[in-house]
Residue frames as qw, qx, qy, qz and C-alpha x, y, z in Angstrom:
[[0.748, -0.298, 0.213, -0.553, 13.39, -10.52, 5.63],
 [0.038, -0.331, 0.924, 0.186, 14.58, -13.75, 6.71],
 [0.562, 0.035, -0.516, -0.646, 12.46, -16.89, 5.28],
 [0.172, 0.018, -0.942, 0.287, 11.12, -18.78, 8.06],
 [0.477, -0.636, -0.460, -0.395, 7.29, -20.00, 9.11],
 [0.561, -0.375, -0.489, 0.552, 8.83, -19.37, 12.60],
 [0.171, -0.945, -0.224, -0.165, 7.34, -16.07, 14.18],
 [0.638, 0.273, -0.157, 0.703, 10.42, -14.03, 14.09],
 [0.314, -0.855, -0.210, 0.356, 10.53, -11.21, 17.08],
 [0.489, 0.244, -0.004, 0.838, 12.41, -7.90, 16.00],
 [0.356, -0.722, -0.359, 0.472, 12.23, -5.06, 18.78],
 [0.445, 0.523, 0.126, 0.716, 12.75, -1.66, 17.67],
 [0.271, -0.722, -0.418, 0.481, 13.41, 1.03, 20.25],
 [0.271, 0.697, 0.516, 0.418, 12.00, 4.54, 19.44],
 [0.410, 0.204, -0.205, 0.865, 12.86, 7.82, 19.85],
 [0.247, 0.229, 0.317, -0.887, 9.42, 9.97, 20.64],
 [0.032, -0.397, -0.758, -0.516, 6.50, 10.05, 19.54],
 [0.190, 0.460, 0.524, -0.691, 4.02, 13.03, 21.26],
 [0.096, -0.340, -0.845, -0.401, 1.01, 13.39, 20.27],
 [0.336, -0.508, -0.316, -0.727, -2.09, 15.38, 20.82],
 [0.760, -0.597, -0.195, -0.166, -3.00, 13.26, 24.38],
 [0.277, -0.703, 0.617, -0.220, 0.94, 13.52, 25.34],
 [0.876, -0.233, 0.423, 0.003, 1.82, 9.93, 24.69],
 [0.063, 0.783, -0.573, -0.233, 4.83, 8.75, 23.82],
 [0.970, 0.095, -0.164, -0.150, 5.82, 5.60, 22.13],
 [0.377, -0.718, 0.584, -0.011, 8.62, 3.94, 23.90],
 [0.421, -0.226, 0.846, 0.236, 9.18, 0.60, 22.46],
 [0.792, 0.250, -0.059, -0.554, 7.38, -1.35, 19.10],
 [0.417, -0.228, 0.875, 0.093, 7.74, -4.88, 18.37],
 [0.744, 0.294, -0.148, -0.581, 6.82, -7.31, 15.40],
 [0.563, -0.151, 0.809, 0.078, 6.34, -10.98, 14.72],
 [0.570, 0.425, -0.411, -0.571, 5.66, -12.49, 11.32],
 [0.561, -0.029, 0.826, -0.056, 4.23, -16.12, 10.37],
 [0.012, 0.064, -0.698, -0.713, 3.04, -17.65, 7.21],
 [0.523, 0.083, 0.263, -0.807, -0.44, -17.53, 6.24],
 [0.483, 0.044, 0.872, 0.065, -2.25, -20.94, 6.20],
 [0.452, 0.655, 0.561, -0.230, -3.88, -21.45, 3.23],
 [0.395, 0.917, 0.002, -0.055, -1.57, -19.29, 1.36],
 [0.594, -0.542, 0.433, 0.406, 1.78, -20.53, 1.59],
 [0.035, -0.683, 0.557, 0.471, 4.74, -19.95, -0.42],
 [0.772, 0.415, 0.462, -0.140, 3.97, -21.67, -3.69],
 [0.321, -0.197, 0.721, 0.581, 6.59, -22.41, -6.49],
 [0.235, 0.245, 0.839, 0.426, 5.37, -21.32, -9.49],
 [0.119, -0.894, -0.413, -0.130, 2.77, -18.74, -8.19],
 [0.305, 0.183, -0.080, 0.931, 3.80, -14.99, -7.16],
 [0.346, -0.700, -0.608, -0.143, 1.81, -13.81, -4.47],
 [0.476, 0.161, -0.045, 0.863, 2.44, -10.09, -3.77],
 [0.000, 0.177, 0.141, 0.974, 1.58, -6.28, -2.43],
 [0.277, -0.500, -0.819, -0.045, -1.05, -6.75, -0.37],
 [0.053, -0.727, -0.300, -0.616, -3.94, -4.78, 0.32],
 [0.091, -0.260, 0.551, -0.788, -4.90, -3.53, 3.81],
 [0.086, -0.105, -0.991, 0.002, -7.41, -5.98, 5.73],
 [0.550, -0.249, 0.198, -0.772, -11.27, -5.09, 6.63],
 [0.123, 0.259, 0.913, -0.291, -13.50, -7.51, 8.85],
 [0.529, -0.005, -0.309, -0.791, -17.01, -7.46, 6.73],
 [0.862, -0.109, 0.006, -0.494, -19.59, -9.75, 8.97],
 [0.787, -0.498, 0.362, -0.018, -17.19, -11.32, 10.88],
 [0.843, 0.298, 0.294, 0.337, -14.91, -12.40, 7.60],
 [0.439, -0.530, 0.396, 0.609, -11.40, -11.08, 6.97],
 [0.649, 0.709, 0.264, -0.074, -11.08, -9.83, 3.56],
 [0.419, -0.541, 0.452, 0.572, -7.29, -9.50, 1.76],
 [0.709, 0.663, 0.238, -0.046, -6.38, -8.52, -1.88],
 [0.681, -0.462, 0.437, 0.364, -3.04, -9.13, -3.45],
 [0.415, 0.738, -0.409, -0.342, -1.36, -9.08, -6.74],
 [0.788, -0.001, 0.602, 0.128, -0.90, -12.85, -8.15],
 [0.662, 0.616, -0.295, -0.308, 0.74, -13.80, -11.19],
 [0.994, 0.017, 0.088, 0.066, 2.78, -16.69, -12.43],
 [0.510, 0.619, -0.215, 0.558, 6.01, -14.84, -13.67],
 [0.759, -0.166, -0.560, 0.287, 8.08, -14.81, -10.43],
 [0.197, -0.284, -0.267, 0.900, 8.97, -11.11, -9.14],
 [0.011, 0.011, 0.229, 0.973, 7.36, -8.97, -11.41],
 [0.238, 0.455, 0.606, -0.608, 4.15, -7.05, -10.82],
 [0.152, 0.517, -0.172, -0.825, 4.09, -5.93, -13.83],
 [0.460, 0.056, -0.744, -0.480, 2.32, -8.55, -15.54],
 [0.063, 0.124, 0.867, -0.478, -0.12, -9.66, -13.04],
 [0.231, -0.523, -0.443, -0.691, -3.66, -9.21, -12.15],
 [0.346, -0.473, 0.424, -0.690, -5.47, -8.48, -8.60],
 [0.582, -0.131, -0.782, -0.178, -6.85, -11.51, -6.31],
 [0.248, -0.440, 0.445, -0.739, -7.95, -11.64, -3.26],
 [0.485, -0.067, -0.846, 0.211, -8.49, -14.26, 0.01],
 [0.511, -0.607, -0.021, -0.609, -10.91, -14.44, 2.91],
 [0.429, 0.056, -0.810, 0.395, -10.62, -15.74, 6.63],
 [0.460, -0.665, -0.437, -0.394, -12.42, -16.00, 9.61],
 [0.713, -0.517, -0.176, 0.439, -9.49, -16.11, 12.22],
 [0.282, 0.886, -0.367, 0.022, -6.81, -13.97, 10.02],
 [0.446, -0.512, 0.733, 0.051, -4.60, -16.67, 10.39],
 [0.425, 0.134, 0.814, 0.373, -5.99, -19.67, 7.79],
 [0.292, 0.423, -0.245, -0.822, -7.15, -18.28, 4.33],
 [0.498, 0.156, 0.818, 0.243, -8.91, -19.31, 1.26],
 [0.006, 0.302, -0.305, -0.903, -8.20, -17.58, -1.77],
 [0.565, 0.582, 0.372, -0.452, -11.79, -16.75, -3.89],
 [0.621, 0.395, 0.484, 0.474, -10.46, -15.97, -7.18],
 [0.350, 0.404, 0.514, 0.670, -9.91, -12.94, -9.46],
 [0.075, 0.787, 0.468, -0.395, -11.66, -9.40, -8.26],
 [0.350, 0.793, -0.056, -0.496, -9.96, -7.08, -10.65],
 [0.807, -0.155, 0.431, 0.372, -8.51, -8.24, -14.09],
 [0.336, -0.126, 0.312, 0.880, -6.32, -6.63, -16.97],
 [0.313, 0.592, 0.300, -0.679, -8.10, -3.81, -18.45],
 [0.652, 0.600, 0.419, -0.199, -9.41, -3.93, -22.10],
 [0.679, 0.355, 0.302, 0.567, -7.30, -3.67, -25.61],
 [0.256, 0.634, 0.200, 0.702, -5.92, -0.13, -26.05],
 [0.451, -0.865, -0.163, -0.149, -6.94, 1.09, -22.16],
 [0.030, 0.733, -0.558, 0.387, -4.27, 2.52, -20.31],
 [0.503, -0.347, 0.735, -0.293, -4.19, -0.75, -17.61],
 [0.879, 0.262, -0.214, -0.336, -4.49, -3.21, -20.75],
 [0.366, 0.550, -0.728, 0.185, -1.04, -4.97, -19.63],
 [0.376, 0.146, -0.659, 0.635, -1.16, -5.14, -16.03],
 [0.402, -0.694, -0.005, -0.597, -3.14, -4.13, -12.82],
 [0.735, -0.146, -0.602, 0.276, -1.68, -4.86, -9.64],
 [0.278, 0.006, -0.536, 0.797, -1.07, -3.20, -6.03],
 [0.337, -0.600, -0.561, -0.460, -4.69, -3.21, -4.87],
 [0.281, -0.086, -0.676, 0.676, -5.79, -1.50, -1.99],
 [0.089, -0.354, -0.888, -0.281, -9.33, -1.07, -0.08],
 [0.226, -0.030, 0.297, -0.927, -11.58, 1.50, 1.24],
 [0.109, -0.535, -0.807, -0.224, -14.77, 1.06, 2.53],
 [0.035, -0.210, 0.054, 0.975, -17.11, 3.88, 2.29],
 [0.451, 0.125, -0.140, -0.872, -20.74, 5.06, 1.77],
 [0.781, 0.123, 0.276, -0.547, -22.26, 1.48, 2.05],
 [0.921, 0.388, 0.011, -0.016, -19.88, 0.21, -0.49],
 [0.556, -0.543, 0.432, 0.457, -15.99, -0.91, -1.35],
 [0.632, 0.757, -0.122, 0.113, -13.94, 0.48, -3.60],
 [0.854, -0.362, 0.293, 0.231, -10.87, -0.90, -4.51],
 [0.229, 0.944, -0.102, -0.215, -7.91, 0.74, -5.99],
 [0.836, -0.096, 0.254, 0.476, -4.94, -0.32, -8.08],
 [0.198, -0.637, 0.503, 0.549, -2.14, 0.37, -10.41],
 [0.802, 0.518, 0.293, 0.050, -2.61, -0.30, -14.29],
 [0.136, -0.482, 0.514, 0.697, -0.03, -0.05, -17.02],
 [0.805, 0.424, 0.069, -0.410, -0.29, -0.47, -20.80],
 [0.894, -0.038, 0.227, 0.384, 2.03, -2.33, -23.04],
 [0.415, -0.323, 0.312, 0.791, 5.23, -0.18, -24.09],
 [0.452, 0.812, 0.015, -0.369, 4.53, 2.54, -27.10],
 [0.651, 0.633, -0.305, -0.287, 5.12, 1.18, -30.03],
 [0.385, -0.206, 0.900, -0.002, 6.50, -2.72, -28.69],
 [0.463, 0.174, -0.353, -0.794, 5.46, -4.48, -31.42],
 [0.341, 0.074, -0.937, -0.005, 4.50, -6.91, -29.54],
 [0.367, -0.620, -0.049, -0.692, 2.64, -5.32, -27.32],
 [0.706, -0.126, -0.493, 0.493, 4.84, -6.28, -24.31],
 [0.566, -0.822, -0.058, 0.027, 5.71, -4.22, -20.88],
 [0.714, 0.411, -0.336, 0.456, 9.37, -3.40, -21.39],
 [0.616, -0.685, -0.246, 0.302, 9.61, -1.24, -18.02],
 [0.404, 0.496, -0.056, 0.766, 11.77, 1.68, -19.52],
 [0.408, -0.355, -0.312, 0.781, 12.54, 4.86, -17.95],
 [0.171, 0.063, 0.495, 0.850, 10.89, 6.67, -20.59],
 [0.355, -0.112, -0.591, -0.716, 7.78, 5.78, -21.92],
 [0.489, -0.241, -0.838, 0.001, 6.37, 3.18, -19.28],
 [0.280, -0.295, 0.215, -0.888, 3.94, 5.35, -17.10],
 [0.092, -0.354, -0.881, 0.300, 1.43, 4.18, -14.05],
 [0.172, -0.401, -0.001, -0.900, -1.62, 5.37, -13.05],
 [0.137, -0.007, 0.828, -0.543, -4.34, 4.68, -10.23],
 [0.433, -0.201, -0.515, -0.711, -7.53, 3.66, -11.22],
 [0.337, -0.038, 0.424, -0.840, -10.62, 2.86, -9.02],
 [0.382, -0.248, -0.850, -0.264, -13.33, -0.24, -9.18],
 [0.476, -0.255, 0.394, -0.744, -16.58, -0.14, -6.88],
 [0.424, -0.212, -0.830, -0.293, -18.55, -2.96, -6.06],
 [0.629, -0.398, -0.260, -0.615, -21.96, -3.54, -3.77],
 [0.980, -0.022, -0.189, -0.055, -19.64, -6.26, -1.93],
 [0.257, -0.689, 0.657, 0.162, -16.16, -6.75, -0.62],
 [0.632, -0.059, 0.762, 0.129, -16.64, -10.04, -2.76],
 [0.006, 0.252, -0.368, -0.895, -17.46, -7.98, -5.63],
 [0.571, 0.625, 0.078, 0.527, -18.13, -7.52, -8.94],
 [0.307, -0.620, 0.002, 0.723, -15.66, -4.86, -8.85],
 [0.400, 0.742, 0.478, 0.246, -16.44, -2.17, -11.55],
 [0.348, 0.046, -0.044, 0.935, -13.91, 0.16, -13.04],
 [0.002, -0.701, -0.470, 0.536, -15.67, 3.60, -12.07],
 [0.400, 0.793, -0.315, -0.334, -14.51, 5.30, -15.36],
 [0.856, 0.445, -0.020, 0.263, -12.39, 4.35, -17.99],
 [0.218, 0.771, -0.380, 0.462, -9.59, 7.00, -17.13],
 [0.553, -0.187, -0.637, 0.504, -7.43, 6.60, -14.12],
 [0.518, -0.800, -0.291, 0.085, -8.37, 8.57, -10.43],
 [0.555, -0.708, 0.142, 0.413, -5.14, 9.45, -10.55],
 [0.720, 0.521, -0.118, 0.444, -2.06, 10.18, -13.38],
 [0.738, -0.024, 0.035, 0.674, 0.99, 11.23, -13.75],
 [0.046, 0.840, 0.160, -0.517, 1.97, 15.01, -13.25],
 [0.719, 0.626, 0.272, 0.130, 2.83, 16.91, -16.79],
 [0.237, 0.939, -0.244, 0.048, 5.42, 18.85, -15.58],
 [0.746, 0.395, -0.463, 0.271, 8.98, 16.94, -15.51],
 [0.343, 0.460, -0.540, 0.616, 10.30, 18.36, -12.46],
 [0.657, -0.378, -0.081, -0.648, 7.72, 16.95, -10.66],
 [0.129, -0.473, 0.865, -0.102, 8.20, 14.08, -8.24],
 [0.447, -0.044, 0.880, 0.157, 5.49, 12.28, -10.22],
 [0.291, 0.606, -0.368, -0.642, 6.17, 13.02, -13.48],
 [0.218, 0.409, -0.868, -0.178, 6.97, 9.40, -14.19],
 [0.457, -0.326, -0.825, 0.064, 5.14, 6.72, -12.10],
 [0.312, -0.374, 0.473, -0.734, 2.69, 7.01, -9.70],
 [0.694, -0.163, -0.666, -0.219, 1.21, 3.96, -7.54],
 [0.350, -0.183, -0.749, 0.532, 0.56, 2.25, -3.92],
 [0.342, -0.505, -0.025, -0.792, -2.74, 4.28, -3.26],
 [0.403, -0.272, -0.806, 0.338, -3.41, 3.71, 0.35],
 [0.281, -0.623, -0.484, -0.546, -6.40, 5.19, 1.71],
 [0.247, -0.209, -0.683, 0.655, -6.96, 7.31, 5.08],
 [0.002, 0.690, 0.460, 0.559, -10.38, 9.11, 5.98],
 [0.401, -0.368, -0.381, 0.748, -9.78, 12.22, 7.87],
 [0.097, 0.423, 0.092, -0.896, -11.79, 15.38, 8.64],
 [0.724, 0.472, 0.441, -0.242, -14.55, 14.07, 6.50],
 [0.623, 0.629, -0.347, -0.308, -12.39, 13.74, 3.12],
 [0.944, 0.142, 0.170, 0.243, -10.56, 10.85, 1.40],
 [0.026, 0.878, -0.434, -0.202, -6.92, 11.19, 1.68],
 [0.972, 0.234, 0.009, -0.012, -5.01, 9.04, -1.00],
 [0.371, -0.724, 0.529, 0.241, -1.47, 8.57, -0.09],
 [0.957, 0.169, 0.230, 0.056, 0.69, 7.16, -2.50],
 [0.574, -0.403, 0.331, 0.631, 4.40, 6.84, -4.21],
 [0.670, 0.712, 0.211, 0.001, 5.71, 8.49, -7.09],
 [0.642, -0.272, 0.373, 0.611, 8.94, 8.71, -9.22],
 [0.287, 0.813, 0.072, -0.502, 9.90, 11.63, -11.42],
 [0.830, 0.543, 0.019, 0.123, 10.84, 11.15, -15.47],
 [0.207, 0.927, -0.290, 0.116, 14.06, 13.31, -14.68],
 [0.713, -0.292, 0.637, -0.027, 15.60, 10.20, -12.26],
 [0.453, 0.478, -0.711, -0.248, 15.77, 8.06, -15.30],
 [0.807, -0.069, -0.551, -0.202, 16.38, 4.72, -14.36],
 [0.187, 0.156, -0.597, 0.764, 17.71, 5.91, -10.81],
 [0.360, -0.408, -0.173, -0.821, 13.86, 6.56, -10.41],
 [0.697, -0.623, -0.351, -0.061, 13.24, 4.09, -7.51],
 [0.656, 0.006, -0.442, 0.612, 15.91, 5.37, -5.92],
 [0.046, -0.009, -0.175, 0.983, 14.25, 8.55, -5.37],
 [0.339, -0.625, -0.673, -0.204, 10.41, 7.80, -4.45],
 [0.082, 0.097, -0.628, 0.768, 8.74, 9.96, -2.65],
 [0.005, -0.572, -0.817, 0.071, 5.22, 9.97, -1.18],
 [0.082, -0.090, 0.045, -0.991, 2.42, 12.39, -1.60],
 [0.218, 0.439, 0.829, -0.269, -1.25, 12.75, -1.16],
 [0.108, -0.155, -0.506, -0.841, -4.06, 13.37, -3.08],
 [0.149, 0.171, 0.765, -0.603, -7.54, 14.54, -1.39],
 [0.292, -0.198, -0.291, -0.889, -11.32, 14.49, -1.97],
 [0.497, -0.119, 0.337, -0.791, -14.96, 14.92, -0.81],
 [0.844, 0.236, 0.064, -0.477, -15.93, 11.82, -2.44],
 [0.816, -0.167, 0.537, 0.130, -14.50, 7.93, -2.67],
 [0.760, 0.233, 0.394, 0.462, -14.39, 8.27, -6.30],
 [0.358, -0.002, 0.212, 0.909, -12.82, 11.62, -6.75],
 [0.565, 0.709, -0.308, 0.286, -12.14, 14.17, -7.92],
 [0.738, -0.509, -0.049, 0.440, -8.62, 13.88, -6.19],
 [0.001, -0.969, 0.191, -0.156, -6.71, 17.03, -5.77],
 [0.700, 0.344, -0.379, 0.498, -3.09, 16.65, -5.50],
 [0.360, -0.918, 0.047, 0.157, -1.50, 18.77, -2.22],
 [0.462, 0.853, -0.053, 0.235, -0.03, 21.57, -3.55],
 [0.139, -0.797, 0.581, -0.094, 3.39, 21.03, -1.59],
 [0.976, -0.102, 0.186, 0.054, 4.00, 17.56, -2.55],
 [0.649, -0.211, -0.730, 0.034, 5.86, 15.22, -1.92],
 [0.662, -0.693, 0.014, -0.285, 5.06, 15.16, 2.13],
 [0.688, -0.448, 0.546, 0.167, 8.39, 12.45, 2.72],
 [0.366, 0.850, -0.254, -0.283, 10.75, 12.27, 0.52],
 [0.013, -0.309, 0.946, 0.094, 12.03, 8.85, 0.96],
 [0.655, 0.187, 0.688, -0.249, 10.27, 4.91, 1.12],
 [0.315, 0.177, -0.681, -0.637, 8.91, 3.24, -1.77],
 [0.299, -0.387, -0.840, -0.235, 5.93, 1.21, -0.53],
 [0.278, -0.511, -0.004, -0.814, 3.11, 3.03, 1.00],
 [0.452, -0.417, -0.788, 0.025, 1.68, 2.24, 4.22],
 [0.108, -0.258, 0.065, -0.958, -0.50, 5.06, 6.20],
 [0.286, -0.377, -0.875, 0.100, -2.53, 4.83, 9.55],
 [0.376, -0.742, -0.104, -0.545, -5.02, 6.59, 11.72],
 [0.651, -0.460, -0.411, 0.441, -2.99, 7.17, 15.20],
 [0.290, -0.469, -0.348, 0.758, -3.33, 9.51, 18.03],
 [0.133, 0.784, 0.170, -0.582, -5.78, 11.84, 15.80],
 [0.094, 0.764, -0.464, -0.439, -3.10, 12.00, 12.92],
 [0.938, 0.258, 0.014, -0.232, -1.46, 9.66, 10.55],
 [0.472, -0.629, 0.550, 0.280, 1.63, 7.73, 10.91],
 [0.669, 0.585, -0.397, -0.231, 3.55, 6.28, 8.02],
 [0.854, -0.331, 0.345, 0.205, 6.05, 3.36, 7.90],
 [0.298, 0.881, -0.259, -0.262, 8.96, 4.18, 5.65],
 [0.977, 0.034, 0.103, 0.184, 10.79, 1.54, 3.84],
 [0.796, -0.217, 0.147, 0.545, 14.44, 1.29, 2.85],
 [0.397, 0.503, 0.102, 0.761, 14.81, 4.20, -0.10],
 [0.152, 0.728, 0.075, 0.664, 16.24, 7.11, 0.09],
 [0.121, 0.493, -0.431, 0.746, 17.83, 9.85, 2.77],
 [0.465, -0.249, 0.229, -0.818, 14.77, 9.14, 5.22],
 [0.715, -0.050, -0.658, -0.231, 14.57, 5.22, 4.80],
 [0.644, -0.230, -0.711, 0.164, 13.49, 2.89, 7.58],
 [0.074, 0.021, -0.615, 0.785, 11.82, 5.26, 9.51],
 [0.041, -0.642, -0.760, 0.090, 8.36, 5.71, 11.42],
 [0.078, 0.067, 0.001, 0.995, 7.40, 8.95, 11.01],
 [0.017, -0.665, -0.743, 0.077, 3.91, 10.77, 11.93],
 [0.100, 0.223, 0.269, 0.932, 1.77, 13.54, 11.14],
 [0.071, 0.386, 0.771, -0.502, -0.87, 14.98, 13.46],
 [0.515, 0.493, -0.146, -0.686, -2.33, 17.27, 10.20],
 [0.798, 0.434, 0.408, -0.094, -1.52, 14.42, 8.09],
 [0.448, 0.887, 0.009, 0.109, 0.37, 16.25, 6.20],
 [0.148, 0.822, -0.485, 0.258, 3.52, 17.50, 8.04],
 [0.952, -0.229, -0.189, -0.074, 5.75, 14.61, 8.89],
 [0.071, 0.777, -0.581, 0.233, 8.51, 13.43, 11.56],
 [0.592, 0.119, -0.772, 0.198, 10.98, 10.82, 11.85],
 [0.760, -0.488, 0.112, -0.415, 10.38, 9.22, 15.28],
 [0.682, -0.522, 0.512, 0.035, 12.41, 6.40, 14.47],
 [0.149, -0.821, 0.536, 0.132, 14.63, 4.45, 13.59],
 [0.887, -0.019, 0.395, -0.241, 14.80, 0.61, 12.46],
 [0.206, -0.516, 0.709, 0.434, 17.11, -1.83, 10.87],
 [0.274, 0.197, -0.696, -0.634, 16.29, -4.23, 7.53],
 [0.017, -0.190, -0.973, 0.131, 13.59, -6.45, 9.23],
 [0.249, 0.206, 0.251, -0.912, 10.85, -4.14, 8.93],
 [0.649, 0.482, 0.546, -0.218, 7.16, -5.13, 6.91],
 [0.271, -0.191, 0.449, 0.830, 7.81, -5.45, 3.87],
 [0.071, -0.228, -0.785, -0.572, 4.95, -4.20, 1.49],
 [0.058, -0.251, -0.930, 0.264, 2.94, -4.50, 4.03],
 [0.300, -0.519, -0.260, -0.757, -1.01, -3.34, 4.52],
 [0.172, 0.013, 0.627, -0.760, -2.71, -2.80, 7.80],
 [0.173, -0.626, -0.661, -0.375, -6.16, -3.80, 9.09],
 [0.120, -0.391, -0.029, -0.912, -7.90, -1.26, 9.34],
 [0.239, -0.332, -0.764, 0.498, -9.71, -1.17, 12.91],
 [0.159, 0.568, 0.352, -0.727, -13.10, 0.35, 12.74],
 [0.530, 0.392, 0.670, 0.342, -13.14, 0.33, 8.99],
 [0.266, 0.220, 0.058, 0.937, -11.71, 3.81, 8.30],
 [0.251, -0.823, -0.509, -0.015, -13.17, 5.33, 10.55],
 [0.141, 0.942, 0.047, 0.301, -12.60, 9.15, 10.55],
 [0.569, 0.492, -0.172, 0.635, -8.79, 9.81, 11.68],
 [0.086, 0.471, -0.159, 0.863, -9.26, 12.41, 13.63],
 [0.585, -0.486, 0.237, -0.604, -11.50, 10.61, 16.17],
 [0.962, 0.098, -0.251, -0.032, -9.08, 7.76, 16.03],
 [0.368, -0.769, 0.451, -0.263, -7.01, 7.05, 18.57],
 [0.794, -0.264, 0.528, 0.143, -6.09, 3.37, 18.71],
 [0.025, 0.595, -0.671, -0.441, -3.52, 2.54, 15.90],
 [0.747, 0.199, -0.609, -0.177, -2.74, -1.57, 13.88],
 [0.801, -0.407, 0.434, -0.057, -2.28, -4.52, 15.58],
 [0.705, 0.239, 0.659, 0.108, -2.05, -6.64, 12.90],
 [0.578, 0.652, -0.157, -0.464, -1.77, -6.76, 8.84],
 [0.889, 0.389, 0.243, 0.001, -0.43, -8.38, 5.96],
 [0.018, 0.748, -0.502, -0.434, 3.45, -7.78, 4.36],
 [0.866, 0.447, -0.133, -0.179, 5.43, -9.84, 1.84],
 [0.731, -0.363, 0.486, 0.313, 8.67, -12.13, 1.45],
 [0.380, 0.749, -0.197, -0.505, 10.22, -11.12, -1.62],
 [0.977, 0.192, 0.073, -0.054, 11.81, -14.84, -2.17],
 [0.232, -0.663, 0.648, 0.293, 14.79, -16.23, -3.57],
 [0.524, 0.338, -0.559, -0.546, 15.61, -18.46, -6.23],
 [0.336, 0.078, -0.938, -0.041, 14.44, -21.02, -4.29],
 [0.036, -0.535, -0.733, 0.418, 11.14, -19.85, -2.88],
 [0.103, 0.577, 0.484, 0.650, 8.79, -17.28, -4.76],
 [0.190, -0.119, 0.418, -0.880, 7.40, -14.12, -3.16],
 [0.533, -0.438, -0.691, -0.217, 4.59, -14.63, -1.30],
 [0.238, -0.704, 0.067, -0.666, 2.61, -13.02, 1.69],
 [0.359, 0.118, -0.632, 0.676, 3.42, -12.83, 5.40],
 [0.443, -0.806, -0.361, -0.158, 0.94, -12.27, 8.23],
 [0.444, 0.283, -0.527, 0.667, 2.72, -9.55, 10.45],
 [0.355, -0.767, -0.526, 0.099, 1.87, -8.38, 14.16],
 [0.216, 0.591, -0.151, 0.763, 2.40, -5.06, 15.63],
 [0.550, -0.668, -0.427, 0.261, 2.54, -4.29, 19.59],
 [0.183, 0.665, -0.144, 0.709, 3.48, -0.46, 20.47],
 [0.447, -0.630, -0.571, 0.277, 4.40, 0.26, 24.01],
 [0.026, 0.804, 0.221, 0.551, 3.45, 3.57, 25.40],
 [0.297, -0.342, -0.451, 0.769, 3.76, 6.20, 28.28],
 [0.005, -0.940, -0.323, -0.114, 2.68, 9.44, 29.00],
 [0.659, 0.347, -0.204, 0.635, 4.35, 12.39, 28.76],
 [0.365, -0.707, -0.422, 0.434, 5.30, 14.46, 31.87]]
């Protein structure tokens, strides 16, 4: 992504896209600007951002902040409010490292939000520190250094947030040849056909240290915000990308696929959810990270027709500008199909 507050135009032209009502997508376009109030900040690491909701007229974003320049992996969750979506002002703290000895005692970071039943619950990623570091450091092996998804409610979108269990919502599968055997993270939330479908990445132990090279996505479903979540029993669904991002369009649910793997940088959609196709195409300018707001506040999928405008991505930096978060737009033009 290049690094400029100048709204940067990058046109992608698409291949199809039909859809339950016959409509095709014929062109998409995005711009990206910095967000006031949150600019690129030496010294801070502002990252992974959530998807947006509008709660009584107030924008509501949650991010992964730490001081240690790339890495998520020592972080904790934060999160910023707005009334335009354009100038911010970060609140402070909503989730922070979990307790001595807990599985997310290191780390907790890629946060993302669902609202649901009256209340918001707000998922991340936890790690612990390395087995047997005797420091009780985060070495990031290939080995030993497992994720999992864990799950906070609060009464608020300004919280408390409250872990819902000790254990994670999610783990790691037990069998090796699994495609997450190893890591699993980036839970992004769609509600369809009255259940909670958690999309999210995972990387299998047998990869090694090749393991982001082979992400793929899957989904886990249930009747109820906090779980149980059922795996689907033909994961993964897409077999490339490494950040998650998953809407409600045309009935179904479209993905954005980042750079990894055989199936990178494409759009791809699924009118079950489930079974997905490339659509398009797109070169290195795409969101990076990015979350969507959510129009309608997840409302049910399947009686969702309008797509994103709008959301939130990241600049991954350089040694002369930390990462740090990116307002992007989205415009899709359409037809019908004869």
């Amino acid at each position: 992504m290049k690094n400029s507050i100048l709204p940067l135009i990058v046109i992608f032209l698409l291949i199809s896209c039909t859809s339950k009502s016959n409509t095709k997508i014929d062109e998409v376009s995005f711009s990206y600007s910095i967000l006031k109030g949150l600019e690129p900040e030496n010294g801070i690491c502002r990252r992974d951002p959530s998807d947006v909701i509008l709660v009584d007229g107030v924008y509501y974003l949650w991010y992964t902040k730490t001081d240690k320049q790339y890495s998520g992996y020592d972080a904790s969750i934060w999160y910023a409010v707005s009334k335009d979506g354009e100038i911010w002002e970060e609140k402070g703290e909503a989730i922070g490292r979990g307790e001595k000895d807990s599985w997310d005692e290191y780390s907790v970071f890629t946060p993302n939000i669902l609202k649901a039943s009256g209340k918001y619950y707000l998922f991340y990623t936890g790690v612990k520190p390395t087995p047997g570091n005797p420091d009780r450091k985060f070495e990031n092996n290939a080995e030993t250094d497992i994720t999992a998804i864990g799950l906070t409610v609060a009464d608020s979108p300004d919280g408390p947030f409250e872990r819902v269990s000790p254990k994670p919502v999610l783990e790691i599968s037990d069998l090796p040849d699994d495609f997450d055997s190893y890591r699993i993270d980036d839970a992004c939330i769609v509600y369809k056909d009255k259940q909670y479908w958690m999309y999210y990445k995972g990387r299998s132990i047998k990869h090694g240290k090749e393991g982001p090279r082979n992400t793929k996505m899957g989904v886990a479903i249930a009747k109820n915000p906090e779980g149980p979540y059922a795996k689907y029993k033909n994961n993964p669904i897409i077999t490339s990308g490494h950040e998650v991002m998953v809407w409600p369009y045309n009935n179904g649910v479209m993905a954005l696929i980042s750079e990894h793997g055989p199936e990178g940088k494409t759009l791809q959609f699924a009118s079950d959810g489930l079974r997905f196709n490339r659509i398009a195409s797109f070169d290195a300018d795409y969101p990076k990270a990015p979350g969507s707001y959510r129009i309608g506040n997840f409302t049910d999928a399947s009686m969702q027709e309008k797509g994103i405008d709008w959301g939130v991505s990241m600049d991954y930096g350089n040694k002369e500008k930390w990462p740090h978060l990116l307002k992007y737009t989205m415009s899709l033009k359409t037809s019908e199909v004869k």
